[in-house]
N, C-alpha and C positions, 0 to 999 in steps of 0.2 A: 743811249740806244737800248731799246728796250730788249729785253733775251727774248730770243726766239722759244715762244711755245711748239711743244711736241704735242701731237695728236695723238691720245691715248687709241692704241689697236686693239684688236681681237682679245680676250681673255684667251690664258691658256691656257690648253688641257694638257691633263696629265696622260701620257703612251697608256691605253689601255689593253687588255691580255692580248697574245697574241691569236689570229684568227684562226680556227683551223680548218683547211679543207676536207671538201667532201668524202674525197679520196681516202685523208688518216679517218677519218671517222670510220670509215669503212674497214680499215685496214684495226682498226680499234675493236668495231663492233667482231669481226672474222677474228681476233684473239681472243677475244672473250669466249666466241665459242667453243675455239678448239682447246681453250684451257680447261670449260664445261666438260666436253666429250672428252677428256683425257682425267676428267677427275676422278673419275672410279678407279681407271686401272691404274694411277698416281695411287691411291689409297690403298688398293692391293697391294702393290709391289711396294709400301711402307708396312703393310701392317705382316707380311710375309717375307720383305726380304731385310729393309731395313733395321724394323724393330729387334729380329731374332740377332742379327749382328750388333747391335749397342747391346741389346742383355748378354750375349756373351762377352763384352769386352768389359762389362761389368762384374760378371763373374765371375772373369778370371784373376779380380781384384779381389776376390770373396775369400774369405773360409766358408766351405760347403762343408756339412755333416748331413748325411745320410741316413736316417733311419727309419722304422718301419710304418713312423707315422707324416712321411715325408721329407721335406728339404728345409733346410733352416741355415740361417747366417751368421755368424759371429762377428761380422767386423770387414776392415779394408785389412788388405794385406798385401805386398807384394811380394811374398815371400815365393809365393804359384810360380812366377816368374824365374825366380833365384832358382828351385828344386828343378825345374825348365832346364834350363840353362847349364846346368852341374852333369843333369843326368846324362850317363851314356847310351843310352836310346835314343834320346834326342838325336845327340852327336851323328849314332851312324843312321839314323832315319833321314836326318838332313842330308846327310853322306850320299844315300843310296839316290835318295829322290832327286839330288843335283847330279848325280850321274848318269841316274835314269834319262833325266831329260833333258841332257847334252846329247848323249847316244842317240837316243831315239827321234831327237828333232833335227841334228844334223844328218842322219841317214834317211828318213823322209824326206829332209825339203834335196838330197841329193838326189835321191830316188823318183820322187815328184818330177822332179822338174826333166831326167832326161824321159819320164814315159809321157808327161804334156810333149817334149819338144817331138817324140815319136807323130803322137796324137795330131798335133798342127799340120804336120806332113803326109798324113797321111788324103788321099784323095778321094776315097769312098767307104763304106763302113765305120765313119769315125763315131755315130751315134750306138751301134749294138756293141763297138767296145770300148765306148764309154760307161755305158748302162755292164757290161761285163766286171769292167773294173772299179765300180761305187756297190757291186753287192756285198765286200768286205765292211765296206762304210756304212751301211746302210744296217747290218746287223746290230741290234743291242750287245753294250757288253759281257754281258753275262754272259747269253749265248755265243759269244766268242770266243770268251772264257774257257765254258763249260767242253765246246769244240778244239779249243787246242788242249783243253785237257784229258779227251779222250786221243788227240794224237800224243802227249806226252807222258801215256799211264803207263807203269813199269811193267805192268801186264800184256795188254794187249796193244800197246800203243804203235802206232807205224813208223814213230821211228825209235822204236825199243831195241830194235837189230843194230842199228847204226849210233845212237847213243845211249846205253842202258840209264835208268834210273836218272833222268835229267833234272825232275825235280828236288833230286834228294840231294843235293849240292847248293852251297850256298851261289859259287861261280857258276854253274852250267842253270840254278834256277833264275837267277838275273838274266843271262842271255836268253834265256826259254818269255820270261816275262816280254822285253824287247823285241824281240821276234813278233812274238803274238801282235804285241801295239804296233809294231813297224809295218805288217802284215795290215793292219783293220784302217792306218789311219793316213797312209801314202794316198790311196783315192783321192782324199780330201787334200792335200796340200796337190796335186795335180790337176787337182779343178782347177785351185786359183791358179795356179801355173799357166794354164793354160787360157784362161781368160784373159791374163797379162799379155801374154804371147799375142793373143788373135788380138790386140788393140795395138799392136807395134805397125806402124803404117812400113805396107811391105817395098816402098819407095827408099829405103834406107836398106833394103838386102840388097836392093836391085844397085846400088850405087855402090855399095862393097862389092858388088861380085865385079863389076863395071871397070872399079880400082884394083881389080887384080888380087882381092885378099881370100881368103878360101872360109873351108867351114870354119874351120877350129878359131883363125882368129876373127871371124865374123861375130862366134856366139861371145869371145872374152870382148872385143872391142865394141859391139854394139848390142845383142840380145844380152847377155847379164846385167851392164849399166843401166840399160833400160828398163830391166824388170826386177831393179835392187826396191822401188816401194812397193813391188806385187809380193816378193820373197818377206820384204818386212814386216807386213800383214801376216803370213802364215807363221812366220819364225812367231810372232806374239802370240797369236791364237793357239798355235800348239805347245809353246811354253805354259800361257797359261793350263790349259790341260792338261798337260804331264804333268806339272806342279802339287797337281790337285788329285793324283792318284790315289783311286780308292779301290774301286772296282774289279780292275783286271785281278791284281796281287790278293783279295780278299777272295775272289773264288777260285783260283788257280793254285795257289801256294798258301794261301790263308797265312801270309807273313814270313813263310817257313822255307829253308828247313832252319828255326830255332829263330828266331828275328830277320835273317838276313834279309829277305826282302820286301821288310814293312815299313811303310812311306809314312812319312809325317801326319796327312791324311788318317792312315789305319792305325798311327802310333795315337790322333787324339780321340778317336774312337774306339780305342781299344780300355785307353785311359779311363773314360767316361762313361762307358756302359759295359764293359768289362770288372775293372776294377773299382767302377763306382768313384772314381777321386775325380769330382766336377771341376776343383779349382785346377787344377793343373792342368786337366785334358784342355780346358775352357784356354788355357792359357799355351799351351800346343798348338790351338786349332786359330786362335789371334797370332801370336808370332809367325806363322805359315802366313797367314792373310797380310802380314804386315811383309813379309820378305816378296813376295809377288809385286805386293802394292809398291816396293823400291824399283824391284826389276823393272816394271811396266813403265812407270815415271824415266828412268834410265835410258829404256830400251827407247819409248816415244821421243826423249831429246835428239840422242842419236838418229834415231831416224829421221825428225824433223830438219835434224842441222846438212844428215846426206841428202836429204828431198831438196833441200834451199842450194847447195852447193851445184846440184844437174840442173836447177831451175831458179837461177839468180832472180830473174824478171818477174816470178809470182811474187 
């Protein structure tokens, strides 16, 4: 019997690229542009925010000598670091500046949050005192500075009757500094407050009050849980801000009375163009940038893991 011949078929081709439609192309050509139009201000904010952060983290590795015919380097060192680290300045600069901005951010976002909950309830004029209470916000710091430091001059200050000589204390100048910031920067954590607030669908008060529960356990059982990722927002944004206190303590107290209340901030600034020692200030002003950079990574998990825990299903 003779074998059955097969009839040789089609030659095969090899799968060629895949096709792509109209649509990615399109979707391809619209990123290319918007990477276009974003390439300047990309280079901006590299050649002004990035760049001046890597030369500082470089040289705080440095030996810096200073002299009259400029800057010059010696070498890698980390010794910047070690003298960092030893120093008692450092200590209480760190000291103050995490004091600082416990205080001051927990008594805003306390303060914030019952003048939005005012705000929410209120049923007419809630725009003139809004715009009332963002004029503290709204001021530069200097001039708020400069302002609470004509209320706190031993002279003629208004409240020199009631507590003399505020600033000349190291304890009464830390409160005096807190005040001022708690004063200028509540506005702002009661915006977002309150923006959180007006997005709470008010179908969920109406079912508490329905269920018999009152104010008090209304705001703990459902406005607070509900607006623990509007609070999380401000608690970051004003940490990092406090963190980074320069301003206020520089024209109010200018660090005083004697160091007590100069921030990290004014302790690498003072380093650097005060005393002229590049490598160490350099390496003040990166260890602050790096202890923020933990918080923030920290603070985001946390918050990430309570945002998944209220909302399993995202």
């Amino acid at each position: 019997m003779a074998p059955t011949e097969i009839a040789p078929g089609p030659p095969a081709t090899l799968p060629g690229p895949p096709r792509v439609s109209h649509e990615d192309l399109i979707r391809r050509n619209l990123a290319r542009l918007g990477w276009g139009f974003s390439a300047p201000a990309l280079i901006v904010i590299a050649a002004f925010t990035i760049f001046p952060i890597l030369f500082s983290i470089i040289v705080s590795f440095e030996k810096v000598n200073v002299s009259g015919s400029g800057f010059s380097f010696s070498g890698l060192t980390a010794s910047n670091y070690s003298i960092v680290i030893k120093a008692a300045l450092w200590h209480h600069a760190l000291w103050f500046t995490t004091l600082y901005t416990v205080v001051t951010v927990l008594s805003e976002i306390v303060l914030g949050t019952l003048f939005a909950l005012v705000l929410e309830r209120l049923t007419g004029g809630r725009g003139p005192m809004m715009a009332l209470l963002l004029i503290p916000w709204s001021l530069i710091t200097v001039v708020s500075a400069e302002l609470w430091g004509y209320i706190y001059n031993s002279s003629y200050g208004l409240l020199e009757g009631l507590f003399p000589n505020v600033l000349g204390h190291p304890f009464s100048a830390t409160i005096a500094l807190m005040v001022a910031d708690i004063w200028k920067t509540t506005p702002f954590v009661t915006i977002i407050v309150l923006a959180g607030l007006v997005m709470i669908p008010t179908e969920l008060f109406e079912a508490s009050e329905v269920d018999g529960a009152g104010g008090w356990k209304t705001f703990w059982r459902v406005t607070l849980p509900l607006l623990r990722p509007t609070l999380g927002i401000a608690v970051l944004f004003r940490v990092l801000q406090a963190f980074g206190l320069f301003d206020l303590p520089y024209v109010l107290t200018t660090g005083g009375p004697g160091t007590s209340t100069e921030s990290l901030a004014m302790l690498a600034y003072n380093t650097m163009f005060t005393d002229l020692d590049f490598g160490p200030g350099t390496a003040v002003a990166t260890s602050t940038a790096l202890i923020v950079l933990v918080m923030s990574l920290v603070f985001l998990r946390v918050f990430k893991a309570q945002v998944g825990k209220e909302t399993p299903n995202a």
